[in-house]
C-alpha positions in Angstrom: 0.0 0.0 0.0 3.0 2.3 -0.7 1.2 4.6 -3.6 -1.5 6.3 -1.3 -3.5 6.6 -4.3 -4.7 2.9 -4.9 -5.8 1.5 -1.8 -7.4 -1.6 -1.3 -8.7 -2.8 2.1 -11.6 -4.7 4.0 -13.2 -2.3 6.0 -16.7 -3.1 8.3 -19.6 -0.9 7.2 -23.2 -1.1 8.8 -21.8 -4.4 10.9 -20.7 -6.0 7.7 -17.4 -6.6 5.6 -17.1 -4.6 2.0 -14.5 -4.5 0.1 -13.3 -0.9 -0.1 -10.7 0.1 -3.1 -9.7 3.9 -4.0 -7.9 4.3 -7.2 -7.2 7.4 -8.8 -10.7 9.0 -9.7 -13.3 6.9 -7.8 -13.7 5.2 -4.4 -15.3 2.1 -4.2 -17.1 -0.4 -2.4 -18.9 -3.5 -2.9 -20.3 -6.5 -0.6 -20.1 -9.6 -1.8 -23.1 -11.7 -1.7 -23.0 -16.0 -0.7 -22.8 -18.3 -3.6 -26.7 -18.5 -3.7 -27.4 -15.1 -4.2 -27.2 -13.5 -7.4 -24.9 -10.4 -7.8 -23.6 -8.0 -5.4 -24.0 -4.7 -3.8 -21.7 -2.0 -5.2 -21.6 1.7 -4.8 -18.4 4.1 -6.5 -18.1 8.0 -5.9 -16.1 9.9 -8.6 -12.8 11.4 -5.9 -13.7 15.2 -7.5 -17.5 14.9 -5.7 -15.6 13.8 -2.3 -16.8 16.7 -0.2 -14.3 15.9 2.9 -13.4 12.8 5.1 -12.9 13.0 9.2 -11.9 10.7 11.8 -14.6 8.9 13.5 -15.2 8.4 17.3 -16.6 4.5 18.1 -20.2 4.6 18.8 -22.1 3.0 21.2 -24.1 1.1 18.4 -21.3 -0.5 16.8 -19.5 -1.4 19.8 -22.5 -2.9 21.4 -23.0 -4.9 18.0 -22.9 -8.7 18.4 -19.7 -8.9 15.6 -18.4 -6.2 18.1 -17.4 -7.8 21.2 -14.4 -10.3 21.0 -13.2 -7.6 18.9 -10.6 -4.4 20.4 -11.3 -0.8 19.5 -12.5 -0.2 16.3 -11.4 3.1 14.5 -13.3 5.2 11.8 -13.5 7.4 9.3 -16.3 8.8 7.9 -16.3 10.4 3.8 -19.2 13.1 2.7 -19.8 13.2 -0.7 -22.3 14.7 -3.5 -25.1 12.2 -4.0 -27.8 13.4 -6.8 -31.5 13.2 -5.2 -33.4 14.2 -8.3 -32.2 15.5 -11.7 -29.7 18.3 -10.9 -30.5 18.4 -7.1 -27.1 17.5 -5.0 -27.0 16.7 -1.6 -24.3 16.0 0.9 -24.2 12.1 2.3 -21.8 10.3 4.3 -20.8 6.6 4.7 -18.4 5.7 7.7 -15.9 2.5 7.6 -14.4 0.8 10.4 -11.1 -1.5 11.4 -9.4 -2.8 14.1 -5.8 -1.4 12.4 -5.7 2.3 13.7 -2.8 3.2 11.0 -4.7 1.3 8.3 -7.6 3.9 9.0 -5.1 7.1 9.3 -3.7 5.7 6.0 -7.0 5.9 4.1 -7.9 9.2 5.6 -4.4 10.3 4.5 -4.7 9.3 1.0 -8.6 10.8 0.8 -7.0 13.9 2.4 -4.0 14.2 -0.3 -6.6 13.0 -3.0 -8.4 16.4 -2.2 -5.7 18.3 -1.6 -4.4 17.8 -5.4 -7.4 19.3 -6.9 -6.7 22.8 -7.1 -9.6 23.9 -8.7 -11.4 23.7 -5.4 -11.6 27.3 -3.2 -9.6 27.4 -0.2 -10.7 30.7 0.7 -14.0 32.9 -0.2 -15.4 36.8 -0.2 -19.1 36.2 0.4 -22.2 38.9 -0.4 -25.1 38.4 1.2 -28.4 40.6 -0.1 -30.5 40.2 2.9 -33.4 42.2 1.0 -33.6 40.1 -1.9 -36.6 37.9 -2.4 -38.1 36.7 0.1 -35.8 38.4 2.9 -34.4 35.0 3.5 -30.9 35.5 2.0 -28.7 35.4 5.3 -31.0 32.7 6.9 -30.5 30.4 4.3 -26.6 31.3 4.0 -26.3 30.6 7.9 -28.4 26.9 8.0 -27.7 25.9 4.4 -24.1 27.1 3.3 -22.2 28.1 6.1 -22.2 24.4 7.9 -21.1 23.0 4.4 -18.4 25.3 3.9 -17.1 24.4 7.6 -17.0 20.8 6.4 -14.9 21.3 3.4 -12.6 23.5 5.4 -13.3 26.7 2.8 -12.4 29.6 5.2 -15.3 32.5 4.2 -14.8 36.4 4.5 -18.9 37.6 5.0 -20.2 40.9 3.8 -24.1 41.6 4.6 -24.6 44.3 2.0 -26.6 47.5 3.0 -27.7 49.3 -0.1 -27.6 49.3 -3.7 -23.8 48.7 -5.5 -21.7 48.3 -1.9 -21.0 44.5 -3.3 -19.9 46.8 -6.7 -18.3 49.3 -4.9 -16.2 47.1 -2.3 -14.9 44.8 -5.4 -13.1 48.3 -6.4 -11.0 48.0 -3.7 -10.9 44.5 -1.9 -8.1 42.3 -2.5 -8.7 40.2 -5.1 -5.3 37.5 -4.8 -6.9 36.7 -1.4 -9.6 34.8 -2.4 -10.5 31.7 -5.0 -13.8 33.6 -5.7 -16.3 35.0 -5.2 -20.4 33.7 -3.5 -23.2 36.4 -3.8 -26.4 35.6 -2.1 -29.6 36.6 -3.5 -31.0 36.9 -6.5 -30.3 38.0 -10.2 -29.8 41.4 -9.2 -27.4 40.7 -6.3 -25.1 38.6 -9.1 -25.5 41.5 -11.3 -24.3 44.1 -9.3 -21.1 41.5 -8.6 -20.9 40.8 -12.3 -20.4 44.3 -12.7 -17.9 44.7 -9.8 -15.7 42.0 -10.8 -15.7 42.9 -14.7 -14.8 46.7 -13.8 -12.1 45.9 -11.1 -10.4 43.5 -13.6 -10.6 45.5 -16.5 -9.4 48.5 -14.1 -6.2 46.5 -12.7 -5.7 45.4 -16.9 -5.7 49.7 -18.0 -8.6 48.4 -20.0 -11.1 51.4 -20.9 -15.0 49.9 -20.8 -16.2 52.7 -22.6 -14.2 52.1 -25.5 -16.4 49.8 -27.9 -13.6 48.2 -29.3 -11.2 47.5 -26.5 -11.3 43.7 -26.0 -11.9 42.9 -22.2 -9.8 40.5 -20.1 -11.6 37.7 -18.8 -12.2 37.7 -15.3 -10.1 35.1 -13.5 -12.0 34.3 -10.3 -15.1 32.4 -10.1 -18.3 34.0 -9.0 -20.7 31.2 -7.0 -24.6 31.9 -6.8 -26.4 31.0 -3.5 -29.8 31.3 -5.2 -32.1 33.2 -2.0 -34.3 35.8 -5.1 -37.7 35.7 -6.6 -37.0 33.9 -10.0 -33.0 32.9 -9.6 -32.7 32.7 -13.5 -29.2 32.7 -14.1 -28.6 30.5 -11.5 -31.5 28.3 -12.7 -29.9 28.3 -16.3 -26.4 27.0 -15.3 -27.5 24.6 -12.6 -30.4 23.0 -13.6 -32.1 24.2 -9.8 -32.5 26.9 -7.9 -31.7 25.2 -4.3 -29.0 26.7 -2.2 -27.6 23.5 -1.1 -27.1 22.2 -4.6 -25.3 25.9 -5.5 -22.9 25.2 -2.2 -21.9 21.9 -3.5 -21.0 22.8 -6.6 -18.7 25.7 -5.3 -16.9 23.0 -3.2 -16.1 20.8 -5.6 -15.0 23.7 -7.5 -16.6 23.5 -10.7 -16.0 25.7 -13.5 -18.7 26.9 -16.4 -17.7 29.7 -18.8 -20.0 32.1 -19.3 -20.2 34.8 -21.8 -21.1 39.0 -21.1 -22.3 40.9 -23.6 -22.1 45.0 -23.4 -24.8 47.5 -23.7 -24.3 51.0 -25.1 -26.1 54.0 -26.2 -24.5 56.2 -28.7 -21.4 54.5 -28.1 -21.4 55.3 -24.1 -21.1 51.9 -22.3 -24.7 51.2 -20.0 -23.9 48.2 -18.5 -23.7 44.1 -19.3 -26.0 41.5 -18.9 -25.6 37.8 -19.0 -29.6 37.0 -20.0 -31.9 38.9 -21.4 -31.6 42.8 -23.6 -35.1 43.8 -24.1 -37.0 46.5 -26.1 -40.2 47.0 -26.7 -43.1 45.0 -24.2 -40.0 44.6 -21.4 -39.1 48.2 -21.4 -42.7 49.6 -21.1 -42.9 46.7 -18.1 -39.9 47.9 -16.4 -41.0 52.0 -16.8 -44.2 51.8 -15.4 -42.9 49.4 -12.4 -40.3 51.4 -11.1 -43.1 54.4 -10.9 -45.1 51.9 -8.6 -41.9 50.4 -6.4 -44.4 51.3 -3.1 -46.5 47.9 -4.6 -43.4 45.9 -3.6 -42.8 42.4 -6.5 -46.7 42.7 -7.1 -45.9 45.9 -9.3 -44.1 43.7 -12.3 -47.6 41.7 -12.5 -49.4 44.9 -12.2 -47.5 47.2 -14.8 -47.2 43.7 -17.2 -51.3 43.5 -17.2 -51.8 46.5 -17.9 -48.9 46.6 -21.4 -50.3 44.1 -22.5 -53.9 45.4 -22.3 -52.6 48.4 -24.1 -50.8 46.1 -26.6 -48.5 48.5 -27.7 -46.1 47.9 -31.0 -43.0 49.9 -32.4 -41.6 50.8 -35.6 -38.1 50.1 -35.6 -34.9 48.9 -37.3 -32.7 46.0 -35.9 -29.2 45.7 -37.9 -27.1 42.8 -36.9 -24.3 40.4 -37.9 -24.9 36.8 -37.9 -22.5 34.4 -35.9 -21.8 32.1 -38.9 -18.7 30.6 -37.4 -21.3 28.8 -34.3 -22.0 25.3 -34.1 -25.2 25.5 -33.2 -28.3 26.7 -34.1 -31.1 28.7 -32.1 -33.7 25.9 -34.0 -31.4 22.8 -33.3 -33.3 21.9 -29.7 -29.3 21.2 -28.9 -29.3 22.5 -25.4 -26.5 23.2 -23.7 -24.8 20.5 -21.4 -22.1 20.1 -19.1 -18.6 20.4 -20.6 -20.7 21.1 -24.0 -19.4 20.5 -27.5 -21.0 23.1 -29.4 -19.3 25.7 -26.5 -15.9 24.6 -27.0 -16.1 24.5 -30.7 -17.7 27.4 -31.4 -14.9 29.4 -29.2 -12.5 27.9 -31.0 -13.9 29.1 -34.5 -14.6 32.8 -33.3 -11.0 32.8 -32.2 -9.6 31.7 -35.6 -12.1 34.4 -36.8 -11.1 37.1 -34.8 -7.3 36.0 -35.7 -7.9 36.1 -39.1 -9.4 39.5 -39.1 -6.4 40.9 -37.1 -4.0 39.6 -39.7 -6.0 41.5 -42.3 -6.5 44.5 -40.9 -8.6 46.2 -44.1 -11.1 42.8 -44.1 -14.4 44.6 -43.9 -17.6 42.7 -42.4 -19.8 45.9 -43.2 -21.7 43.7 -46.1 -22.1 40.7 -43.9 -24.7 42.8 -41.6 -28.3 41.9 -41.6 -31.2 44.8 -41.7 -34.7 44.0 -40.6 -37.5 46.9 -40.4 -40.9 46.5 -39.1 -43.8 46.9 -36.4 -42.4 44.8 -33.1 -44.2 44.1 -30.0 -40.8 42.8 -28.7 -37.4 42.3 -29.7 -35.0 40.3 -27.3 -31.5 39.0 -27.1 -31.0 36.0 -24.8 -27.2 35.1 -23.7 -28.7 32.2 -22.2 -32.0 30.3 -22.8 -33.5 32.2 -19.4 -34.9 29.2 -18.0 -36.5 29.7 -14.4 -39.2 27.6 -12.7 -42.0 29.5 -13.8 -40.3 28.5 -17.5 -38.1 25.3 -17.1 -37.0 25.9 -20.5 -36.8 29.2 -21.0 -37.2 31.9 -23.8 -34.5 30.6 -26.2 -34.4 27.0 -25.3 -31.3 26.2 -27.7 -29.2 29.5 -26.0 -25.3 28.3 -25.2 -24.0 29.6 -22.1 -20.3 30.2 -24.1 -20.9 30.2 -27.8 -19.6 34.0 -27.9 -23.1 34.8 -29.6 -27.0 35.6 -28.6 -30.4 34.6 -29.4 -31.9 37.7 -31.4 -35.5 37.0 -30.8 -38.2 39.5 -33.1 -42.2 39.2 -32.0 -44.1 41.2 -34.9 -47.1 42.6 -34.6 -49.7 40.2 -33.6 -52.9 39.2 -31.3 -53.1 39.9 -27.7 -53.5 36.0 -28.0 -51.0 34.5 -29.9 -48.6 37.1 -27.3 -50.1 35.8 -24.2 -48.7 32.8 -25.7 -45.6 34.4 -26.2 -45.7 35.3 -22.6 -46.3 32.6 -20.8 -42.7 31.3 -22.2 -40.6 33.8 -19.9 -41.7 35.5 -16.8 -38.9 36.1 -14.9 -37.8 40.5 -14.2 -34.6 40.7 -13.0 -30.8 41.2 -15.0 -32.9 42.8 -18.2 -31.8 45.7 -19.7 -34.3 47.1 -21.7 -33.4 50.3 -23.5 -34.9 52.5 -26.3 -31.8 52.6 -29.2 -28.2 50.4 -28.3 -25.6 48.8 -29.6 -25.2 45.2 -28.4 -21.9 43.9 -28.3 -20.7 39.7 -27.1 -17.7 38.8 -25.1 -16.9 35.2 -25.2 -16.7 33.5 -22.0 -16.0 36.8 -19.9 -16.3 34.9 -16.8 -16.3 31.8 -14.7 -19.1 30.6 -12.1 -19.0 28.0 -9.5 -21.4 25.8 -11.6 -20.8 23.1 -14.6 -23.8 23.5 -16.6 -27.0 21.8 -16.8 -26.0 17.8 -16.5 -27.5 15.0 -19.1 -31.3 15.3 -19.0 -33.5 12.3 -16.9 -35.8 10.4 -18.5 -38.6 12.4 -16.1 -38.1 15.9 -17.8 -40.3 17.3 -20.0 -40.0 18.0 -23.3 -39.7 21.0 -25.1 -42.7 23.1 -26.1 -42.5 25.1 -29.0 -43.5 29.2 -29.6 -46.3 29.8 -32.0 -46.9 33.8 -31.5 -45.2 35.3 -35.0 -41.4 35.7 -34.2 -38.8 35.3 -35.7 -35.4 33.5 -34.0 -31.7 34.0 -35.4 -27.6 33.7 -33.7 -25.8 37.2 -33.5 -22.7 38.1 -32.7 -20.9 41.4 -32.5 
């Protein structure tokens, strides 16, 4: 047992001997069954979903246990790992061995230890936000009996900020130390990630001597992660790159230190940067929303419902001109129904293309893409870009179904003039508020895989999901890129 990473002993679990083997990337353990009994029991845990592994003090149940008795002190160690519940829902289980060998049990706790210790894309160290005002109210609750314990567990040590208005997450990323931490959690909802986003993109660009307001300065990706603790009303970017909006599921994943690129994309007005967004740009129905709610904030969430009833009562459309350049170097297609997975194909290969792109246009500096640009007039109740396909619960999946989370591009979505019904129907696709940008004349501009989260996309669909629905109000659906 000289290489601590392949280990093979018999170790006692629930009063019974398995046969316990870690090697490499997966622990394992299996109990035979007699001759007469067909196959055996076996269970294997992937190391990289190991949460942690302690010692264990004897209990008075297993040393009370008949196989017990003759038998001297037994010594433990217990390992807590991810088990999946339900599609995309993680929860933390444990299973503790026992011996009679007290270095043979120090030995496997070593090895686990070391096992861990050799990933280094798990945090050590974390600068948490909390939003205690967002959704609910139930942000710091939830971070205290749902995240905290977890955190303890996996020995991440946590630097806590209760924020205590609008932009002091933003504000105090202008000046914190960075290089302390291996990323960064926000608590709360869309809006709390947002104002983060925003914090982390500015500080980086800031330390780089990169000027945001110049449209055609590239930006430097952000180097440290950003973790959602989902505690908001809808949760949708969190929803979108998870699968879930449960906190403990979020926690998990920021243990085990996943890592899902996600692209930004830039809003400006007559070329004066606005701000980014990661889901939705809206004009048209979603600005109109947005106006007439923030004139009623004294009516609390209720005012979204309120000011969206009465839009679409009026059923308002507008005249306007959308120019844009389509992304022929993606993989995928907005009308594939490809979704985007976990370490996804079409994300990877897609990045690569845009960067061969972008090289080839730097290496011919007078290569013109003026002609390539698309022009489309008309009467629009709505025209939307989705970054992502802005699931939520309220819409499992989402506005643009087929949206990649790192394809450098966006879903350019068009709804024409049509009936109050066939936009209801529209509607009733995507209800979520928050991280929209809606806006009256922009330019629109994508940044391939900006930054990181704590997540690793939405995992292999079960067999329980639904399917997909389709859109019948009159739209049309196209890939842009800047």
């Amino acid at each position: 047992m000289g290489d601590l990473s392949r280990l093979s002993s018999s170790l006692v679990l629930n009063q019974c001997v398995w046969e316990v083997t870690l090697h490499g990337e997966v622990l394992e353990w299996h109990k035979s069954r007699p001759p007469s009994s067909r196959g055996e029991e076996s269970f294997s845990v992937p190391t990289t979903e190991i949460i942690a592994v302690e010692d264990t003090e004897t209990d008075e149940k297993q040393s009370n246990g008949r196989k017990w008795r003759k038998m001297a002190k037994q010594h433990g160690f217990t390992v807590f790992y991810v088990k999946r519940k339900r599609p995309h829902c993680w929860r933390c289980k444990e299973v503790t061995f026992w011996c009679v060998d007290e270095q043979l049990c120090n030995q496997w706790i070593q090895a686990i230890k070391e096992l861990l210790d050799s990933q280094t894309s798990r945090p050590k160290h974390l600068l948490v936000y909390i939003n205690p005002f967002s959704g609910k109210k139930q942000g710091k609750r939830i971070y205290e009996q749902k995240v905290a314990p977890l955190f303890t567990l996996a020995s991440i040590s946590t630097d806590v900020v209760v924020t205590e208005h609008a932009n002091h997450a933003k504000d105090d990323l202008s000046e914190v130390n960075l290089s302390k931490y291996d990323g960064i959690v926000c608590v709360g909802g869309d809006g709390m990630f947002s104002e983060v986003m925003h914090g982390l993109i500015g500080r980086t660009q800031k330390d780089s001597g990169i000027d945001q307001n110049d449209p055609k300065a590239p930006l430097v990706p952000c180097k440290t992660r950003i973790g959602i603790i989902p505690a908001g009303s809808t949760d949708c970017i969190c929803y979108a790159t998870v699968g879930i909006n449960d906190p403990v599921t979020s926690a998990l994943h920021i243990i085990v230190g996943d890592s899902q690129p996600l692209d930004v994309s830039s809003v400006r007005c007559n070329k004066k940067f606005l701000k980014y967004f990661v889901s939705l740009l809206g004009y048209g129905f979603y600005g109109d929303v947005l106006k007439d709610s923030e004139e009623k904030r004294w009516m609390g969430s209720v005012r979204y419902d309120f000011a969206g009833f009465k839009n679409f009562l009026s059923h308002h459309y507008y005249e306007g001109t959308v120019s844009f350049l389509p992304a022929t170097y993606t993989v995928g297609s907005p009308r594939d129904k490809r979704t985007c997975r976990t370490k996804c194909r079409i994300c990877k290969e897609s990045k690569r293309q845009l960067e061969q792109l972008q090289k080839f246009e730097k290496d011919r500096r007078r290569y013109d893409r003026t002609d390539q640009w698309k022009v489309i007039k008309g009467k629009f109740l709505a025209i939307n870009a989705a970054n992502m396909s802005c699931a939520c619960p309220r819409s499992p999946k989402g506005l643009s179904p087929s949206a990649h989370l790192g394809d450098g591009c966006v879903d350019l979505i068009l709804v024409h003039k049509c009936s109050r019904f066939n936009f209801l129907r529209y509607l009733i696709r995507h209800t979520n508020e928050d991280d929209q940008v809606c806006i009256l004349s922009a330019g629109l501009r994508v940044h391939c895989q900006l930054i990181n989260l704590f997540a690793r996309g939405i995992e292999a669909p079960s067999k329980y999901e639904e399917s997909v629905s389709t859109i019948e109000a009159p739209s049309n659906l196209g890939r842009l890129t800047s």
